[in-house]
Residue frames as qw, qx, qy, qz and C-alpha x, y, z in Angstrom:
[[0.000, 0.885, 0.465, 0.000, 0.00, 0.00, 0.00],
 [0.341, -0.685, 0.181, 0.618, 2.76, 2.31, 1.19],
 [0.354, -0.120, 0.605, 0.703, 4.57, 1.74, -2.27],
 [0.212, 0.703, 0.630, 0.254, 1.14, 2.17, -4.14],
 [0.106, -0.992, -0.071, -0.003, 0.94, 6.03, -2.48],
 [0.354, -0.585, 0.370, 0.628, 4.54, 6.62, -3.24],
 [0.451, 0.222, 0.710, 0.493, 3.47, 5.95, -7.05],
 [0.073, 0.754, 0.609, 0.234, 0.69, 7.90, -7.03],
 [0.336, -0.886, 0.071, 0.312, 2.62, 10.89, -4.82],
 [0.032, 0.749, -0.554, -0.362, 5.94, 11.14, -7.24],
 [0.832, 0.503, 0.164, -0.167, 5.33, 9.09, -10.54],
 [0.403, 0.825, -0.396, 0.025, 8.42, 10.04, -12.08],
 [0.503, -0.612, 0.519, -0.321, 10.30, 8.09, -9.49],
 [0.744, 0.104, 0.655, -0.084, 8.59, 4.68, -10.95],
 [0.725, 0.586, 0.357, -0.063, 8.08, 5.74, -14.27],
 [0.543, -0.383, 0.488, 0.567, 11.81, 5.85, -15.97],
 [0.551, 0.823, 0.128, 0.055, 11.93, 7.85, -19.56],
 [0.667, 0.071, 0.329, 0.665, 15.23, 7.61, -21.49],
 [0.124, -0.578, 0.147, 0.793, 16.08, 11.11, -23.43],
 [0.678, 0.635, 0.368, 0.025, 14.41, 11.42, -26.54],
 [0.241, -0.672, 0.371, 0.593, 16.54, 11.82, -29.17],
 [0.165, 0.539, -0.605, -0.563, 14.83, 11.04, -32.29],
 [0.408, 0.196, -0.860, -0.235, 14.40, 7.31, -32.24],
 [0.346, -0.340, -0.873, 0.044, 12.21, 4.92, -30.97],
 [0.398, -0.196, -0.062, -0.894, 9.00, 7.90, -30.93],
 [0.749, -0.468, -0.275, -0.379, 6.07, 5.55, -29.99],
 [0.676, -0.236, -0.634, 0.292, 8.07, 3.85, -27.09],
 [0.146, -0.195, -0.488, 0.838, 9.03, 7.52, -25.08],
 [0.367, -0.207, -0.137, -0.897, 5.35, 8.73, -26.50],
 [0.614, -0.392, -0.686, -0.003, 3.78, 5.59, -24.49],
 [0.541, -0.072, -0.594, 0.591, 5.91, 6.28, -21.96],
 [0.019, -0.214, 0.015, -0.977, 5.03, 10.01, -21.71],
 [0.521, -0.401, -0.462, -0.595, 1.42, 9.67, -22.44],
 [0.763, -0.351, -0.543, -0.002, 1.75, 7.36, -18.75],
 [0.427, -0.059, -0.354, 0.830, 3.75, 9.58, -16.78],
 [0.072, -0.102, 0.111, -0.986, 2.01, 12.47, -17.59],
 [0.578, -0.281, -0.597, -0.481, -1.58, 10.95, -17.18],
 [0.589, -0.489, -0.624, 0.158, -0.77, 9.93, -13.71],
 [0.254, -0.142, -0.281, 0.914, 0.13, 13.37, -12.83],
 [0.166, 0.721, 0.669, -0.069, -3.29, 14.37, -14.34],
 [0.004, -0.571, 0.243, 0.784, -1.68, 16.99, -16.60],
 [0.277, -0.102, 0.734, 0.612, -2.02, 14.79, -19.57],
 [0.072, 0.780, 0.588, -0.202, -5.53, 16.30, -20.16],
 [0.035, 0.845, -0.023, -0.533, -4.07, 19.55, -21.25],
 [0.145, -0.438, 0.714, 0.527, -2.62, 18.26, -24.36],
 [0.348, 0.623, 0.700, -0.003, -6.32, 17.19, -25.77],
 [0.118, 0.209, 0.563, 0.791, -6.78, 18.61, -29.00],
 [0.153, -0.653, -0.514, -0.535, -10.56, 19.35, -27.99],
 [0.442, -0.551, -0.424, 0.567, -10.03, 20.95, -24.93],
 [0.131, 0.918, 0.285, 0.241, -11.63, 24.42, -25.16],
 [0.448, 0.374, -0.246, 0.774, -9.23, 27.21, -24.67],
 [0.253, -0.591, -0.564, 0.519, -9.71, 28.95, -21.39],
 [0.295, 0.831, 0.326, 0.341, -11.62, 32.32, -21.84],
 [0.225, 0.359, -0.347, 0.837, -9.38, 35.97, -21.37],
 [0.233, -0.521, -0.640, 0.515, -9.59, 36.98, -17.59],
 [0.009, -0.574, -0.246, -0.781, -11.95, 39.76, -16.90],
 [0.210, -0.108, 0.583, -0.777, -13.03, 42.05, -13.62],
 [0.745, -0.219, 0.084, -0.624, -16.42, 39.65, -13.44],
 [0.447, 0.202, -0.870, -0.036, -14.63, 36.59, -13.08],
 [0.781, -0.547, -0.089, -0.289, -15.85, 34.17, -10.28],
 [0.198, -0.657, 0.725, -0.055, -13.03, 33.31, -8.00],
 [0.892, 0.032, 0.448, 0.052, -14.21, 29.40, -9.50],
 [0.604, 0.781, -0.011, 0.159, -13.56, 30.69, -13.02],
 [0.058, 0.845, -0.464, 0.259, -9.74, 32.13, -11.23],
 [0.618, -0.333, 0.711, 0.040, -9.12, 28.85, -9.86],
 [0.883, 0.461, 0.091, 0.001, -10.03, 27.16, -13.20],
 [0.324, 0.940, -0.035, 0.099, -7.32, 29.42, -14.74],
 [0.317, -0.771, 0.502, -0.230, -4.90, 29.12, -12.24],
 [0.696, -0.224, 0.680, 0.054, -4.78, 25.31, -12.22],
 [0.829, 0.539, 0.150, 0.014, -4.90, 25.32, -16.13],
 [0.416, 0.845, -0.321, 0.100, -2.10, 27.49, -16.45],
 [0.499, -0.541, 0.660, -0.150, 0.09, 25.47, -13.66],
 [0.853, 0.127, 0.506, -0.032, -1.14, 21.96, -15.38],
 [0.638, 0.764, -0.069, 0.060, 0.30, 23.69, -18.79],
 [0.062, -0.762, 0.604, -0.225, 3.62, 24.67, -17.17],
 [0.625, -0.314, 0.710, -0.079, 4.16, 21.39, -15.58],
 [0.869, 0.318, 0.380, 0.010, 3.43, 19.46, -18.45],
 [0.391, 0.871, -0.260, 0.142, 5.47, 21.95, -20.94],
 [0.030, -0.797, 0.593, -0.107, 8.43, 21.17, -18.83],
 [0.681, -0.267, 0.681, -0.034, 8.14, 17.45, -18.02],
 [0.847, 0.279, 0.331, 0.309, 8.41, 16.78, -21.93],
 [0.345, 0.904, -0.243, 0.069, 11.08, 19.41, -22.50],
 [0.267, -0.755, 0.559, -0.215, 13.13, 17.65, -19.94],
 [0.840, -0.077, 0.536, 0.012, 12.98, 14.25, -21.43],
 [0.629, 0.763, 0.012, 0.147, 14.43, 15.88, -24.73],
 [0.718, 0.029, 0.014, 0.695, 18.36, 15.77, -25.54],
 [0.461, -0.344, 0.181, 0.798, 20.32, 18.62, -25.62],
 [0.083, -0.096, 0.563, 0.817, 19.74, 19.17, -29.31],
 [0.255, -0.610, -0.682, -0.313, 15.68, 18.39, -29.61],
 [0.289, -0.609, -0.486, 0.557, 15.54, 20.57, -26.32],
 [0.147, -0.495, -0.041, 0.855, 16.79, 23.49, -28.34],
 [0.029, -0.195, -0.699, -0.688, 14.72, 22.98, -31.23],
 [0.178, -0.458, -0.868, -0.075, 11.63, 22.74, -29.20],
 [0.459, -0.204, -0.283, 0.817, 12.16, 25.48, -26.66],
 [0.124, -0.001, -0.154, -0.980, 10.70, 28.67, -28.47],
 [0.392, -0.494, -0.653, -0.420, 6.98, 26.85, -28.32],
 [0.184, -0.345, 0.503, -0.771, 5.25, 28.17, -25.35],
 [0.802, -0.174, 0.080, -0.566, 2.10, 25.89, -25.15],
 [0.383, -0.289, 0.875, -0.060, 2.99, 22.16, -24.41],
 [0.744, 0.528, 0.380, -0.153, 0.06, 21.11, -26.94],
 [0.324, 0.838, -0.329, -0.290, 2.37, 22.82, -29.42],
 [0.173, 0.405, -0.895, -0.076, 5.55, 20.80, -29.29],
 [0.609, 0.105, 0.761, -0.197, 3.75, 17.59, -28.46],
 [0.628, 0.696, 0.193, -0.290, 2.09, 18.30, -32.03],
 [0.247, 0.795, -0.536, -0.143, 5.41, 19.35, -33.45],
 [0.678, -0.285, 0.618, -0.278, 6.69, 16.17, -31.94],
 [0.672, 0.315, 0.670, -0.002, 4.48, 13.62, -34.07],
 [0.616, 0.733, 0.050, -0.285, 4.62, 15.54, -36.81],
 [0.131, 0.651, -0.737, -0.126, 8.57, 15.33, -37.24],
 [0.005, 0.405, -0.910, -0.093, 8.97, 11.49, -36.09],
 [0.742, 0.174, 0.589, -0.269, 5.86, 9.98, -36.55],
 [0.610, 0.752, -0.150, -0.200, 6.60, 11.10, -40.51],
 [0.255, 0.634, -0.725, -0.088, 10.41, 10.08, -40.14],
 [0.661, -0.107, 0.735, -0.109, 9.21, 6.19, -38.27],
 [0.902, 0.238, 0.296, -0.205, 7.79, 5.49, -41.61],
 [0.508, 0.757, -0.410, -0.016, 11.18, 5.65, -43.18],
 [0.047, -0.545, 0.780, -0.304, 12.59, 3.68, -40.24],
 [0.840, 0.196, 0.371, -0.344, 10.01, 1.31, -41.04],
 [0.830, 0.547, -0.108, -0.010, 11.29, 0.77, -44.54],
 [0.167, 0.597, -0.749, 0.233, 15.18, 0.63, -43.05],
 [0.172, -0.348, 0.896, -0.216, 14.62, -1.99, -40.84],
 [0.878, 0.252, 0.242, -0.326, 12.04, -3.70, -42.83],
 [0.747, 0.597, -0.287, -0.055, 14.87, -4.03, -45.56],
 [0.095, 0.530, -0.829, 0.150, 17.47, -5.14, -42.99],
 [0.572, -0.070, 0.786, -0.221, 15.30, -8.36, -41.80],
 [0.864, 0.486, 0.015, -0.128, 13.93, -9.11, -45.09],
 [0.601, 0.627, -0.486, 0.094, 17.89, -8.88, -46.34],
 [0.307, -0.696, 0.626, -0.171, 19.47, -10.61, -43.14],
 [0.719, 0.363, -0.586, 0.089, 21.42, -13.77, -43.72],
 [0.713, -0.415, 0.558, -0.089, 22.45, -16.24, -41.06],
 [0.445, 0.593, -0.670, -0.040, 26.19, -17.86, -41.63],
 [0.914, -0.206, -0.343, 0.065, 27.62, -21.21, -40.40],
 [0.526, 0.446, -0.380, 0.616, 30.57, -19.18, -39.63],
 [0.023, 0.384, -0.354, 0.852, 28.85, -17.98, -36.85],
 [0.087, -0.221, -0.967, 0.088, 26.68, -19.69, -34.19],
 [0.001, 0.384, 0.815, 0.435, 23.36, -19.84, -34.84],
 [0.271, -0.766, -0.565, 0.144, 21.45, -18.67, -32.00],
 [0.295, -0.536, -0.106, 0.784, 23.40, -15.68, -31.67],
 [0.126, -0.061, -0.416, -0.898, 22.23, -14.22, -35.35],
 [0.335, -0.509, -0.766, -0.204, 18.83, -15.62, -34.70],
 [0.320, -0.660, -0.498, 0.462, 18.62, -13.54, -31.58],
 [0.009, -0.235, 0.225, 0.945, 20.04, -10.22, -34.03],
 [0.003, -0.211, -0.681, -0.701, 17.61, -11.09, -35.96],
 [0.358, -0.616, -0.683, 0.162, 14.90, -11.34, -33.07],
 [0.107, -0.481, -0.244, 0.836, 16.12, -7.53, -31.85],
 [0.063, -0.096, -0.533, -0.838, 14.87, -6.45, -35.71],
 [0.301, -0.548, -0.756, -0.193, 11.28, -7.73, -34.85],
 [0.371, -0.550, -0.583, 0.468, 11.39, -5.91, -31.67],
 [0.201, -0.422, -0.119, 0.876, 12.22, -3.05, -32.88],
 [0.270, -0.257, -0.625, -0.686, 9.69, -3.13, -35.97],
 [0.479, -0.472, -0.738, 0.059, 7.34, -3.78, -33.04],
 [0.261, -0.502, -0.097, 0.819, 8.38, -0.60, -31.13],
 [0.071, 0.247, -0.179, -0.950, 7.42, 0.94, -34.22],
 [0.506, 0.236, 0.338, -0.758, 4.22, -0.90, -34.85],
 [0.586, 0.417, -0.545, -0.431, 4.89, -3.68, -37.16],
 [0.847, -0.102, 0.389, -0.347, 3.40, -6.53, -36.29],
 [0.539, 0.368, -0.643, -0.400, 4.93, -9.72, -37.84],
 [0.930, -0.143, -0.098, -0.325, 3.09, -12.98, -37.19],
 [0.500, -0.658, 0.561, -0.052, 5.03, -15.84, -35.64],
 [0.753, 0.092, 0.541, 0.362, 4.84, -18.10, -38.76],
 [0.513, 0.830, -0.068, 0.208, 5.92, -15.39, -41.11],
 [0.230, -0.798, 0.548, -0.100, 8.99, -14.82, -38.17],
 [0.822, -0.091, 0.544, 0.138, 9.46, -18.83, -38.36],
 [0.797, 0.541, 0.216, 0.158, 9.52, -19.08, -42.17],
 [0.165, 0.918, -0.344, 0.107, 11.64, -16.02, -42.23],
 [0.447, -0.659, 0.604, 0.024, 14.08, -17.57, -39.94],
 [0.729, -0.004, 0.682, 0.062, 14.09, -21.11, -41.46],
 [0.562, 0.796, 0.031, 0.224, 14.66, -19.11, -45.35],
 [0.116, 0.928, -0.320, 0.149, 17.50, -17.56, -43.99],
 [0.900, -0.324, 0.291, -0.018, 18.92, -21.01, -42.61],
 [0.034, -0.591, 0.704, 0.392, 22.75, -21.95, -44.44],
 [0.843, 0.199, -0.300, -0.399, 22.26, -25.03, -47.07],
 [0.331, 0.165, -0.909, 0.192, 24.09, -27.42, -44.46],
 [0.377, 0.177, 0.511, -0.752, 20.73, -26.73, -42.51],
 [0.503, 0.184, -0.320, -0.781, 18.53, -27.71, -45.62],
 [0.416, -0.212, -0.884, 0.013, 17.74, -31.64, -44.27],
 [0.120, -0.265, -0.737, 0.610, 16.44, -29.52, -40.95],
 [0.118, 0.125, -0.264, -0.949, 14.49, -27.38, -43.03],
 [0.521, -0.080, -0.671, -0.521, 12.34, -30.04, -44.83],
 [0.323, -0.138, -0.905, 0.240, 11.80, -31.75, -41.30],
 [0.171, -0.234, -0.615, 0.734, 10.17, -28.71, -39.90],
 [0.302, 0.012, -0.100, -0.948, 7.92, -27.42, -42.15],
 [0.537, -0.392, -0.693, -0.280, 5.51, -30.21, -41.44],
 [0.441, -0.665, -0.598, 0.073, 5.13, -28.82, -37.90],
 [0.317, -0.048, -0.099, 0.942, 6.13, -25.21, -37.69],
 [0.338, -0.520, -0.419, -0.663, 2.11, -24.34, -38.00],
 [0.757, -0.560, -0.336, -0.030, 1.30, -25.24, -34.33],
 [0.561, 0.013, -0.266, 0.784, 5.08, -23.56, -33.30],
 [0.104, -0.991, 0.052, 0.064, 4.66, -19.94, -31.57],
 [0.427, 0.602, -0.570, 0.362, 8.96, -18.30, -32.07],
 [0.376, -0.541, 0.712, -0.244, 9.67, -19.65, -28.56],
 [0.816, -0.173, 0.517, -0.192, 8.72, -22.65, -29.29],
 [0.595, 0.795, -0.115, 0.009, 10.70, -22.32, -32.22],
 [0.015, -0.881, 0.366, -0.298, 13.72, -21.18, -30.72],
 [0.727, -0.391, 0.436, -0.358, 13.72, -23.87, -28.45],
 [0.839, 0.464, 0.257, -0.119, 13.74, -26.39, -31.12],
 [0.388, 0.893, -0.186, 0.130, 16.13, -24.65, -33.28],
 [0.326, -0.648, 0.642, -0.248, 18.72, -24.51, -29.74],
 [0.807, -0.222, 0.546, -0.012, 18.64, -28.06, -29.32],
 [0.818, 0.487, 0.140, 0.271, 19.01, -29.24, -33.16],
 [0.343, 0.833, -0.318, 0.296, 22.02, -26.62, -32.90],
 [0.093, -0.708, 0.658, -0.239, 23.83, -28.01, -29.85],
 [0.922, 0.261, 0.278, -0.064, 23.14, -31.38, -31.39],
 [0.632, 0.736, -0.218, 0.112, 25.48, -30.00, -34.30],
 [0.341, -0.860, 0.325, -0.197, 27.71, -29.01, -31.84],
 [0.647, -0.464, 0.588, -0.142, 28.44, -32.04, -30.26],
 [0.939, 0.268, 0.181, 0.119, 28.64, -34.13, -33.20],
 [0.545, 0.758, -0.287, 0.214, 31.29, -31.94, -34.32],
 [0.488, -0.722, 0.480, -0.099, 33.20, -32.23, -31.33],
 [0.735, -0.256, 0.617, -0.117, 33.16, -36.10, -31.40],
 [0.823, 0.505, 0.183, -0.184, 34.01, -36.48, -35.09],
 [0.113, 0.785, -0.571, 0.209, 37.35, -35.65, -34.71],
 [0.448, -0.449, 0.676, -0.375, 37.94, -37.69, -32.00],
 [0.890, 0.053, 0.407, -0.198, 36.27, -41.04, -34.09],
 [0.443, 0.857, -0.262, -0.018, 38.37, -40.07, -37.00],
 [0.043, 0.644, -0.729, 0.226, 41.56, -40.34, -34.87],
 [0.638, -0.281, 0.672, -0.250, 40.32, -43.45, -33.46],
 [0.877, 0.424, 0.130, -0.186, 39.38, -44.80, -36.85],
 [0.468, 0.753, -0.428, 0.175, 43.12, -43.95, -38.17],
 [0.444, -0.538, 0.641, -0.322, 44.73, -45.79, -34.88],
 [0.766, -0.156, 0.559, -0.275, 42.89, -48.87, -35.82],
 [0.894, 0.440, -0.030, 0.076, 43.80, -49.22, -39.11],
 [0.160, 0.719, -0.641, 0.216, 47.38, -48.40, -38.28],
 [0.556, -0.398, 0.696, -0.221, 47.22, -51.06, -35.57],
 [0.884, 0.024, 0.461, -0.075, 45.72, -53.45, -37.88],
 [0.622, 0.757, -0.195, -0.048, 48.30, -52.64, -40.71],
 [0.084, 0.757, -0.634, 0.131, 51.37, -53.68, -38.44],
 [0.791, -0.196, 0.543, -0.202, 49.58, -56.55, -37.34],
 [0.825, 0.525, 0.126, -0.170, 50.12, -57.65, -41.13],
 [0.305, 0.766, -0.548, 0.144, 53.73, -56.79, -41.22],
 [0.696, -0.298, 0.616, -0.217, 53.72, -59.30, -37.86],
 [0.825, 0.143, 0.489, -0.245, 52.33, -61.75, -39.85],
 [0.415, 0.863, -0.287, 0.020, 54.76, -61.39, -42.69]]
């Protein structure tokens, strides 16, 4: 309970926002949107939110509190997303006075520049390649950060389009495991993929290990039985 009313008494505390700086817009505009929501500011940044009328000498002292707590909620907000901007976005932003403003300004710049950062890291997972030279799971997991971060920007890709993908991009010394799995990669989710995948790879592993090692025994025994023959000679 305690911890609940320290959340609700100094949000910011719990609610951890990285420096915008350009990249990954929808994750610090989630973030925002939740920070500033539990501070109950995030209400001033509605688009339909009537503008407050100019004060005049008949106000009611409700109508001067209205005012007063709008213009405080405006200020507080205005500064809690100037202060989650770098350096460089800080001083671009800066000269707006209304927090609706830059918030607007905001989406307009990087919601417009994600879709280009859609089409970059759509073309690096469509074009990524997984070598033999390098072990498996570890590109499989690069490849896994690509999803995530297409995901961060709202691109959903299904888990048998992420299978297929993965199992297209497999080396051709992989192409006997290939044919085995696509009869049951429908009924896979990617962990249970992954999973799969890990074992048949430190399967590989181990065979290589021990092929060496039968090799040298194999070359022992025909030496042994080649001197037996000289014996017998």
């Amino acid at each position: 309970m305690e911890k609940l009313m320290s959340v609700v008494e100094n949000p910011k505390e719990f609610i951890k926002l990285d420096r915008f700086d350009g990249t990954n817009f929808t994750r610090w505009r989630d973030k925002m949107i939740f920070l500033l929501s539990a501070l109950n500011i995030y209400y001033v940044l509605d688009s339909a939110l009537p503008p407050m009328p100019e004060p005049t000498a008949e106000d009611s002292d409700v109508v001067k509190e209205e005012r007063k707590k709008r213009e405080h909620d405006e200020l507080l907000c205005r500064g809690h997303i100037l202060n989650t901007l770098t350096d460089r976005l800080y001083d671009l932003y800066c000269n707006l006075k209304s927090p609706r403003e830059i918030w607007t300004a905001l989406q307009t710049a990087y919601q417009n520049e994600k879709r280009g950062i859609d089409k970059f890291l759509a073309l690096q997972y469509f074009e990524f390649k997984i070598f033999d030279t390098r072990p498996i799971m570890d590109q499989i997991h690069e490849l896994q950060i690509l999803v995530s971060k297409l995901s961060d920007l709202e691109v959903k890709i299904p888990d048998a389009l992420q299978i297929g993908a993965i199992l297209s991009k497999l080396p051709s010394s992989w192409n006997d495991y290939r044919k085995k799995i696509l009869h049951s990669m429908d009924k896979m989710t990617v962990e249970q993929f992954r999973t799969h995948i890990q074992i048949e790879s430190e399967t590989r592993a181990r065979d290589a290990i021990s092929q060496p090692s039968n090799s040298a025994v194999n070359f022992v025994s025909h030496n042994d039985s080649g001197s037996g023959n000289k014996h017998l000679k």
